[in-house]
C-alpha positions in Angstrom: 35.5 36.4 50.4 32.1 34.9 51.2 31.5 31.6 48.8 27.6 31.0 46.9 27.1 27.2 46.4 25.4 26.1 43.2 24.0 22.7 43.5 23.3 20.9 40.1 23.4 18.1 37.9 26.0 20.0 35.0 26.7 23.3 36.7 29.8 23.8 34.8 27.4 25.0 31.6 25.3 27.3 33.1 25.8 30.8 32.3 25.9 31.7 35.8 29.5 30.6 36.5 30.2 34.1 34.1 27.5 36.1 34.9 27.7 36.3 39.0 31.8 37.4 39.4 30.1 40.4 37.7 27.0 40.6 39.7 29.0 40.6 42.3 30.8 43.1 41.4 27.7 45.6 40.4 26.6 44.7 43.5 29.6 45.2 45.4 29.8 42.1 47.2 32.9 40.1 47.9 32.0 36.8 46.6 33.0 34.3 45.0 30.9 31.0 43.4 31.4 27.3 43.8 29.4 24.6 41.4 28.3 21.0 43.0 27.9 18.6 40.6 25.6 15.8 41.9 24.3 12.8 40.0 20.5 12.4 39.4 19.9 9.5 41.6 22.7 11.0 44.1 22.0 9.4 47.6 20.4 11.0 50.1 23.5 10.8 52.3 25.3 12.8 49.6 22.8 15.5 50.1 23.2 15.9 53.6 26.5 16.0 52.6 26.4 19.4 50.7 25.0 20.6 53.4 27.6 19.8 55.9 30.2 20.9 53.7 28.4 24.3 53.8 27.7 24.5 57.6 31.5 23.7 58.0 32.5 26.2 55.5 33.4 29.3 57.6 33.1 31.1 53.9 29.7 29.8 52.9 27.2 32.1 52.2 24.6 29.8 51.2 23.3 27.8 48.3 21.3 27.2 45.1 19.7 24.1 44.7 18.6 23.0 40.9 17.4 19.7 40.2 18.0 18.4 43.5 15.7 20.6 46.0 13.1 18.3 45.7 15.3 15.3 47.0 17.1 18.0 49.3 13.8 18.2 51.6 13.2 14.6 51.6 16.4 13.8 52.6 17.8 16.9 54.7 14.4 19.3 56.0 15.3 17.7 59.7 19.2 19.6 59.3 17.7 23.2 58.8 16.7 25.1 61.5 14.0 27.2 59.6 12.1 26.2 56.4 10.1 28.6 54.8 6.3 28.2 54.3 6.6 27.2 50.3 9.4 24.7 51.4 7.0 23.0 53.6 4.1 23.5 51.3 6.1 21.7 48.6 8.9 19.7 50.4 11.3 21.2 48.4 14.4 24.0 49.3 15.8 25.3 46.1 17.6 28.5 48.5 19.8 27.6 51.9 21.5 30.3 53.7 24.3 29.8 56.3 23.6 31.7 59.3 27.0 30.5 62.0 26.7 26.8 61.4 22.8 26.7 61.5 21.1 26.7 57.9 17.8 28.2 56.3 15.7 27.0 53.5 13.3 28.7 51.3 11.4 27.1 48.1 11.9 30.3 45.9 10.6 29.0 42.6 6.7 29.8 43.6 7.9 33.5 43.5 10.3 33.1 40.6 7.6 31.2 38.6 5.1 33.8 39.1 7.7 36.8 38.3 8.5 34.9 34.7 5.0 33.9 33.7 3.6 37.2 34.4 6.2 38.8 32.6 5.1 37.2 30.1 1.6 36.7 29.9 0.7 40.2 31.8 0.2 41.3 35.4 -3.4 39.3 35.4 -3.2 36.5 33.0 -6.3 34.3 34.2 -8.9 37.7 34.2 -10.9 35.8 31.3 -11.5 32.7 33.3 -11.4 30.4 29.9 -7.8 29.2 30.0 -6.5 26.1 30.2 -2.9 25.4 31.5 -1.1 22.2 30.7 1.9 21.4 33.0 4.3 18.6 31.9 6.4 17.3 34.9 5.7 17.2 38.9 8.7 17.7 40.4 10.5 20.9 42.1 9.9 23.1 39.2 6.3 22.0 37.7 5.0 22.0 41.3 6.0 25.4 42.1 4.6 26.4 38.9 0.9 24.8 40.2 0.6 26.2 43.7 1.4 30.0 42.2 -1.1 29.8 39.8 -3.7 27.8 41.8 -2.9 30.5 44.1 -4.0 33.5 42.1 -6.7 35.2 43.2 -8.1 34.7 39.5 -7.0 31.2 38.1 -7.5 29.6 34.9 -10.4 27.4 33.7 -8.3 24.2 33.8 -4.8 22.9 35.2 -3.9 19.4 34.1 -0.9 18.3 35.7 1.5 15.5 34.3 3.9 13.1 35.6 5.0 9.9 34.8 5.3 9.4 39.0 2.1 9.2 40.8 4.1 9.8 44.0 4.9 13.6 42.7 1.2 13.9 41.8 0.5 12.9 45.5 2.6 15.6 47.4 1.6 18.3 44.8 -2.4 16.6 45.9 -1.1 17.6 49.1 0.0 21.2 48.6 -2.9 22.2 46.8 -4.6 21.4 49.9 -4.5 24.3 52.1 -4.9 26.6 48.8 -8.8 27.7 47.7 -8.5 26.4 44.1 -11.5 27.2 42.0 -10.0 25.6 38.7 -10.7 22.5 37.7 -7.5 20.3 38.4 -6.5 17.1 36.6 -4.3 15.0 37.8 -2.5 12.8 35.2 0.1 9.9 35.4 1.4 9.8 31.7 4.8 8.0 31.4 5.9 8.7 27.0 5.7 11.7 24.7 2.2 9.9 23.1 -0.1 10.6 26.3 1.1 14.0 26.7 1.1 14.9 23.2 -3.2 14.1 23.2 -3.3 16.3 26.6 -1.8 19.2 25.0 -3.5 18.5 21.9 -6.9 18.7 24.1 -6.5 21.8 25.7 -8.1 25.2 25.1 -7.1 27.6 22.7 -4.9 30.3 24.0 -3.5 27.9 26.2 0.0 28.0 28.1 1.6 24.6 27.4 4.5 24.2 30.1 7.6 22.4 29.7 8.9 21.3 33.5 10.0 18.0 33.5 14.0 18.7 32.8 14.0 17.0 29.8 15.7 19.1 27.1 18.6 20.2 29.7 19.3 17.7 32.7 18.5 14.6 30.1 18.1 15.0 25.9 14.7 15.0 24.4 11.2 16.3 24.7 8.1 15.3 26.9 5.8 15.7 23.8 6.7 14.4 20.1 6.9 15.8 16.7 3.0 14.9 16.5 1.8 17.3 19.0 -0.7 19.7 18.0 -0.6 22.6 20.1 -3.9 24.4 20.5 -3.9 27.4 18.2 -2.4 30.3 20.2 -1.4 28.8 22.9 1.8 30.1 24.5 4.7 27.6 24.7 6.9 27.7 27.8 10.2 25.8 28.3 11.1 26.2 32.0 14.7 25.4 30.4 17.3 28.2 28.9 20.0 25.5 27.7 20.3 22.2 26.5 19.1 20.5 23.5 15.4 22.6 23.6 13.6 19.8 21.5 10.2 21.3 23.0 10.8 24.6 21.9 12.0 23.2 18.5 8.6 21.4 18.2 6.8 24.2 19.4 8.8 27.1 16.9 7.7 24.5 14.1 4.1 25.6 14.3 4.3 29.1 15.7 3.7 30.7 12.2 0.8 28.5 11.2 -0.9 28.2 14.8 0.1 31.8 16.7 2.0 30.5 19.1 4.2 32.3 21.0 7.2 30.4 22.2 8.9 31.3 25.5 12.4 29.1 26.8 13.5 29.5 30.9 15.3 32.8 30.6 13.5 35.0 32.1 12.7 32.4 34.6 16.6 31.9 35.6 17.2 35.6 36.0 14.6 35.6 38.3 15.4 32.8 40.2 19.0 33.6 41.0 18.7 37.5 41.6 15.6 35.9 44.2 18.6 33.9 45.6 21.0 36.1 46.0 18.8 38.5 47.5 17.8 36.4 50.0 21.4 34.9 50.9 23.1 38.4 51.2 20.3 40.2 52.2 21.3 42.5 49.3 17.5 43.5 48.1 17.1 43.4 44.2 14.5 44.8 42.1 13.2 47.6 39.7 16.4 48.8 38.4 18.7 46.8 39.9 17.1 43.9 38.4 17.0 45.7 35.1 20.6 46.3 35.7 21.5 42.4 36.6 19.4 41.3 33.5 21.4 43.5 31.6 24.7 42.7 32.6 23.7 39.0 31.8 22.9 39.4 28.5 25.6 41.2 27.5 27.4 38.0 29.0 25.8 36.0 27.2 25.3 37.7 23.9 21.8 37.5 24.2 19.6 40.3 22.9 18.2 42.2 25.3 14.5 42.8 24.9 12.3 45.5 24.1 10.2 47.0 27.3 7.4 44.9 25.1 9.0 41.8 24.6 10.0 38.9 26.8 13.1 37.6 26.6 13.2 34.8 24.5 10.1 34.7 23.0 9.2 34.4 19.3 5.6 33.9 18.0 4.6 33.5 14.9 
């Protein structure tokens, strides 16, 4: 039985220790799943760690990598033998696959990120040119986020880009580098819910208001407060599926009044996984198989599947 790694902060609660047995299954792959639980401010020694552990593991398939991939590439990009081009574009590896004892990274969430937010904003969600996008938080996720969007053939009018650590803004500086980005990009160190609540306050209408910080499942609480306004339509997306949610709460509070439509990390963690565990087993997964996955997942979870027209948990009011 060949053994997936998911490294995390509380991987214990994540619906994926029920939901891959049975994708494993559907898929017919002998397979079992093992969670790493790893501290925030885990030491970079304990990351290279995980990754020994794997390379020794004559089971190990590979890995996920959650909050950490960020910290993984700063601490362990010298142990792989091959890191994709969006792992070096934002020195992060969120996928690691054990080939012998030699490992492979890939940052997946560029590709993940675009799969969810098209799915739920459309194929082309930038056509009109007059959008702003607000992302709250830097690190693996948020910066994914930027360089698929800034690297859309049509982009929106505006990307501000938050973080309370000027270092993140720096590498994501970096990233958008090589990329021709044709929106203008604001580059913001905001450390409390006050700052970002005026630059989501400020933003266009219609805007998508992004949640990718961490805060509302790896720690409690909300990167914007209670006083937020959110621009009237704007689309609010939590990059999170569990936790406390606090920014969806404050978001669902002013969906009726405002048109918001309000959007948590579901969609986003199917995505991200099946793009995994494709990769890993070199089992390819799309169309229907990916309907077929999602399915089984909900059902899981007791989630309601949505309607071809719907996105997965979404309400607007």
């Amino acid at each position: 039985m060949r053994r997936l790694y998911f490294v995390g902060v509380s991987t214990s609660r994540s619906s994926i220790m029920t939901i891959f047995p049975a994708w494993a299954a559907a898929l017919g792959l002998d397979a079992e799943i093992r969670g790493i639980d790893l501290p925030l401010d885990a030491p970079a020694d304990r990351l290279r760690g995980v990754l020994e552990e794997m390379a020794a593991d004559s089971a190990a398939a590979g890995a996920l990598i959650t909050t950490h991939k960020a910290r993984m590439f700063d601490s362990a990009a010298d142990r792989f033998s091959g890191l994709d081009t969006w792992a070096r574009l934002c020195r992060e590896v969120s996928c690691v696959a054990v080939r012998g004892r030699s490992l492979l990274g890939w940052a997946k969430d560029p590709i993940t990120s675009r799969q969810a937010y098209t799915h739920l904003l459309g194929d082309d969600p930038w056509a009109t040119g007059d959008t702003d996008v607000v992302c709250i938080g830097a690190g693996g996720a948020g910066l994914a986020l930027t360089v698929a969007v800034l690297g859309e053939d049509r982009q929106p009018a505006r990307y501000v880009l938050v973080d309370k650590d000027p270092r993140r803004l720096d590498v994501a500086r970096a990233a958008l580098a090589p990329l021709d980005v044709r929106a203008e990009v604001d580059f913001v160190v905001a450390d409390g819910a006050q700052a970002a609540d005026r630059l989501v306050s400020a933003a266009s209408p219609g805007a998508l208001v992004v949640n990718a910080t961490g805060m509302g499942k790896d720690i409690p609480g909300s990167p914007v407060s209670e006083a937020v306004r959110f621009p009237h339509g704007a689309v609010a997306w939590d990059m999170n599926y569990r936790g406390d949610l606090r920014f969806l709460e404050i978001a669902r509070s002013q969906a009726e009044h405002d048109g918001l439509l309000v959007s948590d990390g579901w969609r986003y963690f199917l995505h991200g996984w099946t793009e995994v565990i494709a990769e890993i087993f070199e089992e390819p997964i799309e169309g229907e198989t990916f309907a077929e996955l999602a399915g089984i997942a909900e059902r899981l979870t007791g989630r309601s599947a949505p309607s071809p027209d719907a996105t997965a948990g979404f309400s607007r009011g």
